[in-house]
C-alpha positions in Angstrom: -64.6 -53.9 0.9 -67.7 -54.4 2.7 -69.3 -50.9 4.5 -72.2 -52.2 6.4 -75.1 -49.5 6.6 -74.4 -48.7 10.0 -74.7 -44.7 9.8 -74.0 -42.3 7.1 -70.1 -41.6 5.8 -71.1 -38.1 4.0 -68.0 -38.1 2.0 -67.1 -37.3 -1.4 -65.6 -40.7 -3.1 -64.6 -40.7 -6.8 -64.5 -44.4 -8.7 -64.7 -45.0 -12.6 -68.3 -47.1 -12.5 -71.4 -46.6 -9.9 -73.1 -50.1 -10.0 -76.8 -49.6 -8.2 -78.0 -53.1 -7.6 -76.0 -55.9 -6.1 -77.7 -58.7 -7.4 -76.1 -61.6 -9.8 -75.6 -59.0 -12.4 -74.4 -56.1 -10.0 -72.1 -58.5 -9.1 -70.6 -60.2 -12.3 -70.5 -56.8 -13.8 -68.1 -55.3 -10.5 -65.7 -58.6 -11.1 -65.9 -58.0 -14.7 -65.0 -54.1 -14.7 -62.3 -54.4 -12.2 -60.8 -57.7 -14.3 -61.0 -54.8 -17.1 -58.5 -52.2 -15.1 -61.8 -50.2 -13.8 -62.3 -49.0 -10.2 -65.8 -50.0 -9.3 -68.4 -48.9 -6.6 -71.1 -51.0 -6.0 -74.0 -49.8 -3.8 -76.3 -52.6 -2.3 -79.5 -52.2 -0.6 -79.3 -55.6 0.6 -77.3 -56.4 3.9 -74.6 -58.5 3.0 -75.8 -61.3 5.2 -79.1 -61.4 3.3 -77.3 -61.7 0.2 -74.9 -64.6 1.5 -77.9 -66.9 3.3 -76.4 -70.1 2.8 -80.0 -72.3 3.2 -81.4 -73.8 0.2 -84.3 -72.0 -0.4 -85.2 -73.3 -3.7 -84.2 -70.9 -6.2 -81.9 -71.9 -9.0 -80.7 -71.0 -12.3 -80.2 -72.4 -15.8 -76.7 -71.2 -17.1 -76.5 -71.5 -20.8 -72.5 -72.1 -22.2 -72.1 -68.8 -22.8 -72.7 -67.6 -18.6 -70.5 -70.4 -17.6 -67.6 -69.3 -19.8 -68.2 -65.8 -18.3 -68.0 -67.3 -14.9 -64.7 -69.5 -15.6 -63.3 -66.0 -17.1 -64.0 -64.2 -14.1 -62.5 -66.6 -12.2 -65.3 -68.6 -10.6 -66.6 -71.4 -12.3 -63.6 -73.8 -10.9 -65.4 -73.4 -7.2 -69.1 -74.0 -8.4 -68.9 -77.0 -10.7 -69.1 -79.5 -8.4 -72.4 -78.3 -7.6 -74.0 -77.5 -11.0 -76.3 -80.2 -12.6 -75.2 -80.4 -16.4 -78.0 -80.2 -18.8 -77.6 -83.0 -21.2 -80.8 -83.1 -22.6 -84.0 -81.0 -23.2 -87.3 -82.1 -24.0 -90.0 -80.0 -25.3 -93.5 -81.4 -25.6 -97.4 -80.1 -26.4 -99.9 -81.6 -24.1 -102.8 -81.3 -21.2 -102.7 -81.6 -17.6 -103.6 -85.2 -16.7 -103.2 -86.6 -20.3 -99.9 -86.2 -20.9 -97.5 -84.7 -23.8 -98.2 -85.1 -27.5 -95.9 -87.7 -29.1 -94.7 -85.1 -31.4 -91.6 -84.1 -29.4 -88.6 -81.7 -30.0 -85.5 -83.2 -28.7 -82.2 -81.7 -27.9 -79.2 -83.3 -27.1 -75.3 -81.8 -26.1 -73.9 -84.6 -27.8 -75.0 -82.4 -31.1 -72.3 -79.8 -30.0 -68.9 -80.4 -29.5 -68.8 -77.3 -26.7 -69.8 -79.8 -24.3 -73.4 -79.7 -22.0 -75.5 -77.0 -23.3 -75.8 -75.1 -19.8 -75.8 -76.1 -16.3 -78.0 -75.8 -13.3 -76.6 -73.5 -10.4 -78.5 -73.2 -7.0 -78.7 -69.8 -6.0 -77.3 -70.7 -2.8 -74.2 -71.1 -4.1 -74.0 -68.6 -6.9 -74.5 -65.6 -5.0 -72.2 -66.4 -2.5 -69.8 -66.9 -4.7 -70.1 -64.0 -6.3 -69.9 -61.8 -2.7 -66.8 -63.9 -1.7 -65.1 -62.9 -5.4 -66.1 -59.1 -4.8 -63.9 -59.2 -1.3 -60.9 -60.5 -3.1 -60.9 -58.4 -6.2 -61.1 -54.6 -4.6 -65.0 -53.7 -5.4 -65.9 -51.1 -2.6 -69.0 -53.2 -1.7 -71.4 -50.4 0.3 -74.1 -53.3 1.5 -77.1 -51.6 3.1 -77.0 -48.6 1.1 -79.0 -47.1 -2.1 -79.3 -44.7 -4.3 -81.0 -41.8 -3.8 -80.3 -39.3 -6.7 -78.2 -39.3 -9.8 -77.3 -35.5 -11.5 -75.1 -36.6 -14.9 -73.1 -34.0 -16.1 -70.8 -33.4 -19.5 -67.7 -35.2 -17.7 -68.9 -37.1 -14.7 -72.2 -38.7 -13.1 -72.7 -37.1 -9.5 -74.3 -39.6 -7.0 -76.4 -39.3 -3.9 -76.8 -42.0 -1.6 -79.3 -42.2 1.1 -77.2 -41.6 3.8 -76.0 -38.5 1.6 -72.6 -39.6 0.9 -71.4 -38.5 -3.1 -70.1 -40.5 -5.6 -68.8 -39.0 -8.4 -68.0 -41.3 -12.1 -67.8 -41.9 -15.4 -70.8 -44.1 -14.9 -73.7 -44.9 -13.6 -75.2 -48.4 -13.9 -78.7 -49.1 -13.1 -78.6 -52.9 -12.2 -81.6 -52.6 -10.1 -84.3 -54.5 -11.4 -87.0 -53.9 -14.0 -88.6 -51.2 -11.4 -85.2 -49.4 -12.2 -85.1 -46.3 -10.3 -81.8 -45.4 -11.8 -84.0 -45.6 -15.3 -86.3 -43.3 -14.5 -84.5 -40.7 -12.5 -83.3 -41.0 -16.6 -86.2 -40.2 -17.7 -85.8 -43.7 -19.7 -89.5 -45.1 -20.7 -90.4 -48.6 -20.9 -92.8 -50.8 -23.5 -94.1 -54.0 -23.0 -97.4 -55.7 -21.3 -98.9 -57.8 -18.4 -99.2 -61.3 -19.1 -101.8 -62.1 -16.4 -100.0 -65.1 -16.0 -97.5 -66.1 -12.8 -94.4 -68.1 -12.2 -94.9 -70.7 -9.6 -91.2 -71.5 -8.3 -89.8 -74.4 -6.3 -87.6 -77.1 -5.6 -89.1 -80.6 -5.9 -87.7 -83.8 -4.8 -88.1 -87.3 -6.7 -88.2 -91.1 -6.5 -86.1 -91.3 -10.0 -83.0 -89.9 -11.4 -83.8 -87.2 -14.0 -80.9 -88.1 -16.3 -79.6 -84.3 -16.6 -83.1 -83.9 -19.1 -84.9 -80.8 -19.0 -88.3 -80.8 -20.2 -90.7 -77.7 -21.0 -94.4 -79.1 -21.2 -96.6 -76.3 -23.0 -100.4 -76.3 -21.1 -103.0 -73.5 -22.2 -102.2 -72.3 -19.3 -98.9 -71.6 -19.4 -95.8 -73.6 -19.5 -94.0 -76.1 -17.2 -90.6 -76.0 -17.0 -88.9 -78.7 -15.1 -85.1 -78.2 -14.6 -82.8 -80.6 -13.1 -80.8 -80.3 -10.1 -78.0 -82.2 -8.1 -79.1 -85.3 -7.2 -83.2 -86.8 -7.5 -84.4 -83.2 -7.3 -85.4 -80.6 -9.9 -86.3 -77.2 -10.5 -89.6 -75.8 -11.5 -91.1 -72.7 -13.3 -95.1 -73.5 -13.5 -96.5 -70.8 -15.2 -100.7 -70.0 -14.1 -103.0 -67.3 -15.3 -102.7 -64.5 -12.4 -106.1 -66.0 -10.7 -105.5 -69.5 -10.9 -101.9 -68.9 -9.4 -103.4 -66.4 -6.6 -105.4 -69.5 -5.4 -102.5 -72.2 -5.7 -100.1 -69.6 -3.9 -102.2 -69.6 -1.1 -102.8 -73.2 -0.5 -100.7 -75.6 2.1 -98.0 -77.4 0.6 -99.7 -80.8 0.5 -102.5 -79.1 -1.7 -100.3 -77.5 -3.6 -98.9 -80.4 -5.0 -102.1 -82.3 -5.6 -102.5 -79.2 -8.1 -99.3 -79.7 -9.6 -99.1 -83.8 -10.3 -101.5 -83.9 -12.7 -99.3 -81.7 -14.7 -96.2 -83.0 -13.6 -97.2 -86.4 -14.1 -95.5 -89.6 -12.9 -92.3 -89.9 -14.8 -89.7 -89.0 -12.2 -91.4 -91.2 -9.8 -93.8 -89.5 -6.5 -92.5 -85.7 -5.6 -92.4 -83.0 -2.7 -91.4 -79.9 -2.1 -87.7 -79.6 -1.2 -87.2 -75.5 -0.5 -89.4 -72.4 -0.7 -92.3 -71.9 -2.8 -92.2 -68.6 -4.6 -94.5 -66.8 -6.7 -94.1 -63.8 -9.7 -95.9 -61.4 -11.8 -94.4 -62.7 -15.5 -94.7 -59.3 -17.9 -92.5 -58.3 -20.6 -90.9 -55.1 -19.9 -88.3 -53.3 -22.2 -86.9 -49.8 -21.6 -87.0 -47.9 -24.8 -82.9 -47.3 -24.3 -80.6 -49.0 -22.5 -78.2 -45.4 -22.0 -79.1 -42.3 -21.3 -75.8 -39.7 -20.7 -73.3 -41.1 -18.1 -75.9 -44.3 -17.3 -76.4 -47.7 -19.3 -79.0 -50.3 -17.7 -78.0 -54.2 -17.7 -80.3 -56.8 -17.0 -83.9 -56.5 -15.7 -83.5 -52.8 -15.6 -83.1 -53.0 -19.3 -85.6 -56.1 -19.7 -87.5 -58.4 -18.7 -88.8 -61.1 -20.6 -91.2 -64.3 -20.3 -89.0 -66.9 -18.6 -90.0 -69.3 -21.3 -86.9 -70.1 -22.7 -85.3 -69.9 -19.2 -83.0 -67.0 -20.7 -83.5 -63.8 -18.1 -80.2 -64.3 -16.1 -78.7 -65.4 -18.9 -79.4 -62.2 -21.1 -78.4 -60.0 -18.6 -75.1 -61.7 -18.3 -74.9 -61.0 -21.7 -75.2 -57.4 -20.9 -72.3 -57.7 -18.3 -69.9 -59.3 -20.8 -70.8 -56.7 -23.6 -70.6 -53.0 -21.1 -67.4 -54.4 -19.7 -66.1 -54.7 -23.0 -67.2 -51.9 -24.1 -66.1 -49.7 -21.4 -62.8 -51.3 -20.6 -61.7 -51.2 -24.6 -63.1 -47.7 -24.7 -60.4 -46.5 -22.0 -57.7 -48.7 -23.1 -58.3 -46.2 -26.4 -58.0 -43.6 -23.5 -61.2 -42.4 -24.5 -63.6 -41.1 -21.9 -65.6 -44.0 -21.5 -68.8 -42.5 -20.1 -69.8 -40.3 -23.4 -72.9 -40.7 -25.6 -71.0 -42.2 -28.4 -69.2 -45.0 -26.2 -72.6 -46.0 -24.0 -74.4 -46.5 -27.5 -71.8 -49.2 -28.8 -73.1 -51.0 -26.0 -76.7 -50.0 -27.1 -76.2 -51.2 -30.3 -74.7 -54.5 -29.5 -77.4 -55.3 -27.3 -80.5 -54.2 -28.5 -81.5 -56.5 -31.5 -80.1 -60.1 -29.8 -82.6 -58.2 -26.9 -85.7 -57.3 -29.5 -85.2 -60.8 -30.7 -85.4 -62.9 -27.7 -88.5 -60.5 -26.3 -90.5 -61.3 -29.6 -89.9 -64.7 -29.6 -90.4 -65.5 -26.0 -93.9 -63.2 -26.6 -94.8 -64.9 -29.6 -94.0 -68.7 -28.3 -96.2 -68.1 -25.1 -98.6 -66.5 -27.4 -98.7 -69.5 -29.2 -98.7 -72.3 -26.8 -100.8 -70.4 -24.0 -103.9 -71.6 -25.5 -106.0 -74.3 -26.6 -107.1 -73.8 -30.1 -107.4 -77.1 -31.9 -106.1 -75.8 -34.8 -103.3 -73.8 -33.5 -102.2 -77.2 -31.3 -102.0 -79.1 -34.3 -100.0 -76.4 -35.9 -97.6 -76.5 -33.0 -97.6 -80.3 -32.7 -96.7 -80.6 -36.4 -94.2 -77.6 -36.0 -92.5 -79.3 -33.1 -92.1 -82.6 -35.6 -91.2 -81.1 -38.2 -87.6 -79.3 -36.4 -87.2 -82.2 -34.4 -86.9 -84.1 -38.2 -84.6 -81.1 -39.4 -80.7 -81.5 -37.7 -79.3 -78.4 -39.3 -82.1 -76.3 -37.5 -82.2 -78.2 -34.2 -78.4 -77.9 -33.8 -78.9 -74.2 -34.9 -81.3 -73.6 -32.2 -79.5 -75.9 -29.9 -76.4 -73.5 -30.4 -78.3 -70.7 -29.6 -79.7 -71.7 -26.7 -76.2 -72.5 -25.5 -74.8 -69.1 -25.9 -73.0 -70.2 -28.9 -74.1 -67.3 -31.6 -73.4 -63.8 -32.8 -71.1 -61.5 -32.1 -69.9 -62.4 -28.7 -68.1 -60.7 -26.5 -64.5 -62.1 -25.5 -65.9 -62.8 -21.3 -68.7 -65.4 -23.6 -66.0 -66.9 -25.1 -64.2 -67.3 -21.7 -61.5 -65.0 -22.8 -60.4 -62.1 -19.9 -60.7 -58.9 -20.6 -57.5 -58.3 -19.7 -54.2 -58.7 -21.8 -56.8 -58.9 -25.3 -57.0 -57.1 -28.1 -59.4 -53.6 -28.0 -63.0 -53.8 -30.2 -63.0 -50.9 -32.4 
């Protein structure tokens, strides 16, 4: 139900769940709810055309296992895996720009887990639009165009202002809205973290020679390149620069641009060239200190943002999705009110340590590798060896990776949320 922004309503409208943010996890988290018997709202500020630009432009995403079950739960996976590049293997390596990787290389291959390929590559072009079409079908009231502009929670419902002044009254208010999250602070929710002074230079490259489905992450003192593959001889790039270097390759012409960029790619997949947009980010790690305040949670990069080092931001805050949607739905399935203190912090608690964890270790590895001690790069050279030698761990981190760990909620496992069995 799509209510293009084309003057205000200034009505009173009353739903279970306010999602601010319309984005990938706006999105999932709409389907998700409504699968779980939950009327949903979700307020956009992005025209719905914007959202459904069907051009490739570039940006992609790696889905680990765990997101792709979500997405054949929901329903959607059946329509985007003819278009989704399976990754088969991933190859992580120590090196220098110009000389190559160090031959001590960690390895991972799917054929270690029987779950099948340990994620997939989706273009963004057809992600998101899949996601919009799924939200006209399911009965999200979609208001595209439209934000938030106050939030007043109470002891039974979350009032809601929108720009236009219309009010929204729920049991809850998520802030999917990025890790600026104005829903967070209107919360009064704090965040900790730090500036990397490092970018993310993002594109679509083109190549002579098939990649194989093998991702590679090549660690420079930089920063790290990751090189993802895509459909056919092209692949997906996050080339992470210290903030200056990255200001000066941003704004070069595309032909210089990729001079900078060969010497670190290197020659394996054959001569290259840009096949989208270039794009260019700020990489920080930014974690609110809670992910619920009363009547609110935060999913996503409202809730954090991490280094994309391991390639895991969408993929945590799908995470998020599968474990409020669980949460929520069991919780009034109880018949429970499903928007106080003590229901919002059994989502808290499920989340925040697989969160903590994934925030230090994405810190720590590009504290690590973003360098170019001697003796730290032998350390990491041997290190890489040494797990590459050691199955049981490999296949441990392999399986983590994929989505494969922990508690998981039932959308992870590609289980609906409907017709199961409540968490207590």
């Amino acid at each position: 139900m799509d209510n293009p922004a084309h003057g205000p309503i200034n009505t009173v409208m009353d739903t279970d769940i306010i999602i601010a943010g319309g984005g990938l996890n706006g999105a999932a988290l709409a389907l998700a709810c409504v699968q779980g018997g939950l009327s949903v709202t979700l307020v956009d500020p992005a025209p719905s055309e914007t959202r459904a630009a069907p051009d490739f432009d570039g940006r992609s995403y790696a889905l680990s296992l765990g997101s792709r079950n979500l997405l054949s739960a929901l329903g959607l996976w059946d329509d985007l895996k003819d278009d989704a590049q399976p990754i088969l293997r991933i190859k992580v390596s120590d090196g220098h720009a110009g000389f190559g990787p160090s031959p001590m290389v960690l390895h991972f291959d799917h054929a270690e887990i029987e779950d099948g390929p340990m994620g997939h590559m989706v273009e963004d072009r057809h992600l998101r639009p899949a996601l919009l079409a799924a939200l006209d079908g399911a009965g999200v009231m979609h208001l595209a165009g439209r934000s938030v502009a106050a939030q007043t929670p109470g002891d039974h419902r979350v009032t809601v202002t929108l720009d236009d002044g219309t009010t929204i009254d729920a049991h809850v208010l998520v802030g999917c809205d990025g890790r600026a999250s104005a829903v967070a602070r209107r919360a009064g929710i704090a965040r900790y973290g730090r500036d990397y002074r490092q970018c993310g230079l993002v594109a679509a490259l083109g190549h002579e020679r098939p990649h194989d489905g093998i991702a590679h992450q090549f660690f420079m003192p930089e920063g790290p390149l990751a090189i993802l593959p895509l459909k056919g001889n092209r692949c997906s790039i996050v080339w992470t620069e210290t903030a200056e270097n990255a200001r000066r390759i941003a704004a070069l012409d595309d032909d210089a641009w990729l001079n900078i960029l060969r010497p670190r790619f290197g020659d394996f997949l054959g001569d290259i060239h840009l096949a989208g947009g270039r794009f260019t980010y700020p990489l920080v790690l930014s974690v609110a200190q809670s992910f619920v305040a009363p009547r609110i949670a935060l999913v996503g990069d409202a809730a954090h943002a991490v280094h994309p080092i391991a390639g895991q931001g969408l993929n945590a805050g799908l995470k998020d999705v599968a474990t409020l949607a669980e949460v929520l739905t069991d919780a009034r399935r109880r018949g429970e009110d499903f928007g106080r203190p003590e229901v919002l912090a059994r989502y808290e608690r499920w989340r925040r340590f697989d969160v903590t964890a994934l925030a230090l270790a994405t810190d720590g590895f590009n504290r690590l590798f973003s360098n170019d001690n001697p003796l730290l790069r032998l350390g990491r050279d041997l290190g890489l060896g040494a797990v590459n030698a050691l199955a049981p761990l490999r296949r441990g981190l392999l399986r983590e990776a994929a989505g494969l760990t922990g508690d998981r909620p039932r959308l992870l496992r590609g289980l609906p949320l409907n017709g199961q069995t409540a968490r207590r």
